[in-house]
N, C-alpha and C positions, 0 to 999 in steps of 0.2 A: 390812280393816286389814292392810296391810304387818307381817309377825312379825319380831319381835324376840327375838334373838338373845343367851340370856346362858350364863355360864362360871362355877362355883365356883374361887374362887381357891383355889391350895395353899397349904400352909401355910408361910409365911414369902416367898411370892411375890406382887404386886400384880395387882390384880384388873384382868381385861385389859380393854380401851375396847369396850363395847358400842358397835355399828354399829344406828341408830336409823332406820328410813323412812317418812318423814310423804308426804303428798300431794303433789303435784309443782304447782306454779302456774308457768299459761303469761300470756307478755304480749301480749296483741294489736299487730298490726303497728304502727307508727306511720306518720300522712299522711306526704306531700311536704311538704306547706304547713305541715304543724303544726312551731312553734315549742319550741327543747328547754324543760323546766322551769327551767332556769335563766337562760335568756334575759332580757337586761332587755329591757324591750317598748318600743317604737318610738314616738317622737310623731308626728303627723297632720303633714303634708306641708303649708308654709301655701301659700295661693292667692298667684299671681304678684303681683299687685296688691297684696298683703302686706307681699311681701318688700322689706328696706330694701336700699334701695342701697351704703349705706355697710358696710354685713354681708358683703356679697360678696367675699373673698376677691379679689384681681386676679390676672387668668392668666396663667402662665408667660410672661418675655419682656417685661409690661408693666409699667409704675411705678406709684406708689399716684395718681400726675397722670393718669395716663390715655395717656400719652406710649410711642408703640413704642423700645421700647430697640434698640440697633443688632444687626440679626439676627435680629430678632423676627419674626414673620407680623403682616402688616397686618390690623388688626381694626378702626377706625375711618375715615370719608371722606376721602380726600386732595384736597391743592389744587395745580397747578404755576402756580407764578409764572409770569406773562408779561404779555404788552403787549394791554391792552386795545381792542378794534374797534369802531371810530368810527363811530357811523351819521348817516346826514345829519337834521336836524328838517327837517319840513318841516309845514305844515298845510293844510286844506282850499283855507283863505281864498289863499293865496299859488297855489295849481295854476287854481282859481277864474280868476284875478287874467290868465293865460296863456290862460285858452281859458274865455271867458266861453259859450259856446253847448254847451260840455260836458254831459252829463249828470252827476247826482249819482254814478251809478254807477261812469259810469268816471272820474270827477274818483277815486273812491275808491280805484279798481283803480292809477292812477297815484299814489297815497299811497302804496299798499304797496310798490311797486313801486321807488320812491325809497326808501323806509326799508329794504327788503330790499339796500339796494346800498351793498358798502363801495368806500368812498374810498383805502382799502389798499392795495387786489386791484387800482385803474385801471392799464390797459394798454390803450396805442390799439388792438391786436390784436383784445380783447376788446369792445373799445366798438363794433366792426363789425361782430359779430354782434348786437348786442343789439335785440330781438323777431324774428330771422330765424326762432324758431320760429315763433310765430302766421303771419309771412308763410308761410312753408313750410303753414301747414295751409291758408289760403285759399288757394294754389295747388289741392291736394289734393282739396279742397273741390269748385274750377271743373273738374277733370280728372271727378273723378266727374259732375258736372252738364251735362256738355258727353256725357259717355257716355247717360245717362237721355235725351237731347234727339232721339239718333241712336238707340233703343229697337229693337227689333226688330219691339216688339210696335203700337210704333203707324207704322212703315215698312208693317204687313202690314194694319192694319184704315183707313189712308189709301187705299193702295191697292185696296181693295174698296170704299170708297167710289167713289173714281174708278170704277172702270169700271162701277158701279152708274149712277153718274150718266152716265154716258158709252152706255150702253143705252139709258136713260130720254130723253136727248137725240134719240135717232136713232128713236124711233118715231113713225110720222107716222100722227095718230090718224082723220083723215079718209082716207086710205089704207087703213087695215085697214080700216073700217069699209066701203067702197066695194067692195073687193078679194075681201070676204066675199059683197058680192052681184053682183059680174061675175063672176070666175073668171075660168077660158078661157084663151086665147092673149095675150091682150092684157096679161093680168095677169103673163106671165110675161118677155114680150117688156121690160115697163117695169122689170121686178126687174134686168134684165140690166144696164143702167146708171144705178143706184141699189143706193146704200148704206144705205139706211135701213130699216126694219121697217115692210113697208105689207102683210104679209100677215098671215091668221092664223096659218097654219104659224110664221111666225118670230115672230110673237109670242108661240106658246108656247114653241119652244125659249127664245126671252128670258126667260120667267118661267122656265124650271126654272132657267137661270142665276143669273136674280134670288137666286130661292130658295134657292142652294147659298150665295150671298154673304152672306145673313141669317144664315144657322147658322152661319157661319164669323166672321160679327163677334159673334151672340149669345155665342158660345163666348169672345170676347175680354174681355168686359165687363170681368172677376175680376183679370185682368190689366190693364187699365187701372186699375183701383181701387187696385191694390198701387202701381202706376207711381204714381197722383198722391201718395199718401200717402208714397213717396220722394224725391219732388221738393219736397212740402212741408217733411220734417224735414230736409231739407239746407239750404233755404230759411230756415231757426228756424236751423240750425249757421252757415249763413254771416253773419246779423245776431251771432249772441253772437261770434264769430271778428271780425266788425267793431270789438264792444265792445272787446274785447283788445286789438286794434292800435291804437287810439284812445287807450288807456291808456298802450301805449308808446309811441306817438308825443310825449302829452304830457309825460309823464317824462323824457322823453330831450331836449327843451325843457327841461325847470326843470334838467336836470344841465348843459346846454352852458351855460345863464346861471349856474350856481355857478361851472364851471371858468372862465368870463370877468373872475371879482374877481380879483384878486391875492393873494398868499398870504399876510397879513397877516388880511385879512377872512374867509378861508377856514376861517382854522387848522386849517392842514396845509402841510407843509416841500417841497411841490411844487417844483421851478424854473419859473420865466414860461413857457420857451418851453414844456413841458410841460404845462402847465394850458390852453396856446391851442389845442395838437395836439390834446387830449381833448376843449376842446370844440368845437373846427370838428368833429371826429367825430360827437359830439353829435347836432350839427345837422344832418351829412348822415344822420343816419337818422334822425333826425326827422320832415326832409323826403320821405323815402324812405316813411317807415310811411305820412304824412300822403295822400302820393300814391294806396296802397293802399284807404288809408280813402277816399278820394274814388271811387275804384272801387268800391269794396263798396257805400256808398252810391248810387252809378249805375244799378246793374244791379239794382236793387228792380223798374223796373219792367219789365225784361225776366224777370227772375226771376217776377213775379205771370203774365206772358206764357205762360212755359215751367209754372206749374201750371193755365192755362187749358185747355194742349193736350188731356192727354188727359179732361178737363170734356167739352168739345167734343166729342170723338171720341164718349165716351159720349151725349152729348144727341143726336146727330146720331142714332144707331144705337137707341134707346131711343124717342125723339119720333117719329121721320121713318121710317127705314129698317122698324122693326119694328110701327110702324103708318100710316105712309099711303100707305108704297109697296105695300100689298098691298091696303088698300082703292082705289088706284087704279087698278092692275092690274084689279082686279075689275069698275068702271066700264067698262075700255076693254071686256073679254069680254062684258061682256052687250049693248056696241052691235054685236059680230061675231055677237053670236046672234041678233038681231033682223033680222026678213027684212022686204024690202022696201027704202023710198027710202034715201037715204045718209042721214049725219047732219044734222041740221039745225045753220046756223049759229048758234044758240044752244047747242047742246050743243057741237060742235067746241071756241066759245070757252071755255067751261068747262071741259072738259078741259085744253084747253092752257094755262089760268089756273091751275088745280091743278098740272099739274105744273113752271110753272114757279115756283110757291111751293115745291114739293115742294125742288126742285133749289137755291132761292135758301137753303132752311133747311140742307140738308144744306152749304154753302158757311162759312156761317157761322164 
C-alpha cells in the first residue's frame, strides 16, 4: 500500500490537502487497424453489380448528360465525322458468270478481292500493280526450282552413274574369260589396241572402281530424299500461287467491266475519260495475270518431270547399282576362275543379256 500522508491542522489554520497514492493502471498498446471507440463504424462496400448508376456522382469536367464539358479529359468513345468508303457488291453468281471453268475457291478469293477494293483510292498508277505481288512470288518460286534442277547433288550421283555404266559397257566378257586361259604374249599384244576390259587384271581394278562408285552414291541417297521432298513442297507453293493469280486475274475482269458503265450506273462522280483509262488497265492485267496463270498451269507436267529426277536417281542406285551390279560382277569372276575351254555360247549370251538389262534399267 502506497502511505499516506497526514498533518494536524493548527489552530485557526485549514487543514492542508492530503496527497493520496492508489495503484497506477497502465493501458495496453492499441492495434493499427483497431478503430478509435468513438468511430461510427463503417457499412459493407456493395458489390459492383449493385451499385446504381444513377448514385454515382459524375466526375469532375463532366455534365449529369454524360457530355465532356470543354476542357474536360475524354472519358467516353469518340466519333469523327467524315465521308464514308464505298465498296463494290459483288456476288458469287456475277465472277461465276466471267469465268465459268473457275474453281469455287478462287471464284471466292476473287470476291474478297473485289470487295477489299475501294473505288476512292482508283488511280491508273495503282491499278498497274495490281497482283504484281503473286506475280513476283511465282517468279521467285521458278528462280528457286530452276536452282533444285541444277543440284549439286544429283550433277554428282548422274555422274557416277555414267561412268559406272561407261565401265560395264567396255568389258568384253568373252575376252576375260579367254584371256584367263591364254595369257602370254598374245594377250598383251591385243590389249595394246583395244580399249576394252578383256583381261582379268583389269577387271579387277574395274571392280575396285565399281566399288568406290557404290559408296559414293549409297552415301547420296539421304540427299536425294531431302532434294525430292523440296521439289515436291515448292511443287504444292506453285499450284496455291497459281490459285492467287487466278483470283486476280479474275477480279481485275469484273473491275475493267464496272469502270466500262458510265457513271450514272456506277454511282460514282468519275469523268468518262477516267473510268475508260481504269478499265483498259484493268484488262491489261488481267490479261497479263491470265497469261501467268496459263504458265503455271503448263508446267505441271514438267514440274511432276523435275520430282521424278531424283526418284530415278534413287531407283537406279537402290534396284540396279547396289544389287545387280555386283551380282554380276560376281558371274563374270567365276568364269575367269574356271580353267579350261572358253565360255560357251550360251553363257556368253547371258551374260551380255544381263548386262544389257543392267544398263537399260540404270538409263531409265
Amino acid at each position: 500500500m502506497p502511505e499516506q500522508e497526514s498533518q494536524k491542522p493548527e489552530d485557526g489554520q485549514p487543514a492542508p490537502r492530503r496527497r493520496v497514492f492508489g495503484p497506477t493502471i497502465l493501458r495496453p498498446p492499441s492495434r493499427p487497424d483497431a478503430a478509435p471507440a468513438d468511430a461510427t463504424p463503417q457499412r459493407p462496400l456493395p458489390h459492383p453489380s449493385q451499385i446504381d448508376p444513377a448514385a454515382v456522382p459524375p466526375s469532375p469536367g463532366t455534365s449529369q448528360g454524360g457530355h465532356d464539358e470543354p476542357g474536360a479529359p475524354i472519358t467516353t468513345p469518340t466519333t469523327v465525322r467524315g465521308v464514308e468508303r464505298k465498296r463494290l457488291p459483288v456476288t458469287i453468281e456475277e465472277l461465276q458468270a466471267l469465268a465459268a471453268g473457275a474453281s469455287p475457291e478462287v471464284v471466292s478469293r476473287a470476291q474478297r478481292l473485289v470487295q477489299g477494293y475501294v473505288p476512292d483510292d482508283a488511280r491508273s498508277s495503282a491499278v498497274v500493280l495490281w497482283g504484281n505481288r503473286v506475280q513476283q512470288a511465282y517468279a521467285d518460286l521458278i528462280t528457286a526450282s530452276l536452282r533444285r534442277a541444277e543440284s549439286d547433288v544429283l550433277t554428282r550421283v548422274t555422274a557416277h552413274l555414267n561412268r559406272m555404266m561407261e565401265i560395264l559397257r567396255s568389258i568384253d566378257i568373252v575376252a576375260v574369260a579367254g584371256a584367263a586361259r591364254e595369257g602370254g604374249v598374245g594377250t598383251y599384244f591385243r590389249k595394246i589396241f583395244s580399249k576394252k576390259i578383256e583381261t582379268p587384271e583389269e577387271l579387277r581394278a574395274a571392280s575396285v572402281e565399281i566399288d568406290q562408285l557404290l559408296k559414293l552414291m549409297r552415301s547420296a541417297l539421304d540427299d536425294l530424299l531431302r532434294l525430292k521432298g523440296e521439289i515436291e513442297e515448292s511443287s504444292r507453293e506453285i499450284d496455291a500461287v497459281g490459285d492467287d493469280v487466278e483470283a486476280a486475274a479474275l477480279a481485275a475482269q469484273f473491275l475493267s467491266k464496272y469502270y466500262e458503265r458510265d457513271a450514272e450506273a456506277a454511282d460514282d462522280e468519275l469523268p468518262d475519260a477516267e473510268r475508260r483509262e481504269l478499265s483498259r488497265r484493268f484488262l491489261d492485267r488481267s490479261m497479263s495475270l491470265t497469261q501467268t496463270v496459263l504458265q503455271i498451269r503448263g508446267s505441271s507436267t514438267a514440274r511432276e518431270a523435275q520430282v521424278e529426277q531424283p526418284l530415278q536417281l534413287i531407283s537406279a542406285i537402290q534396284d540396279v547399282a547396289l544389287v545387280l551390279v555386283p551380282g554380276w560382277l560376281g558371274s563374270i569372276a567365276s568364269l575367269t576362275a574356271v580353267s579350261g575351254s572358253a565360255p560357251t555360247p550360251t553363257e556368253s549370251s547371258e551374260m551380255a543379256y544381263q548386262l544389257r538389262t543392267i544398263l537399260e534399267r540404270m538409263q531409265r
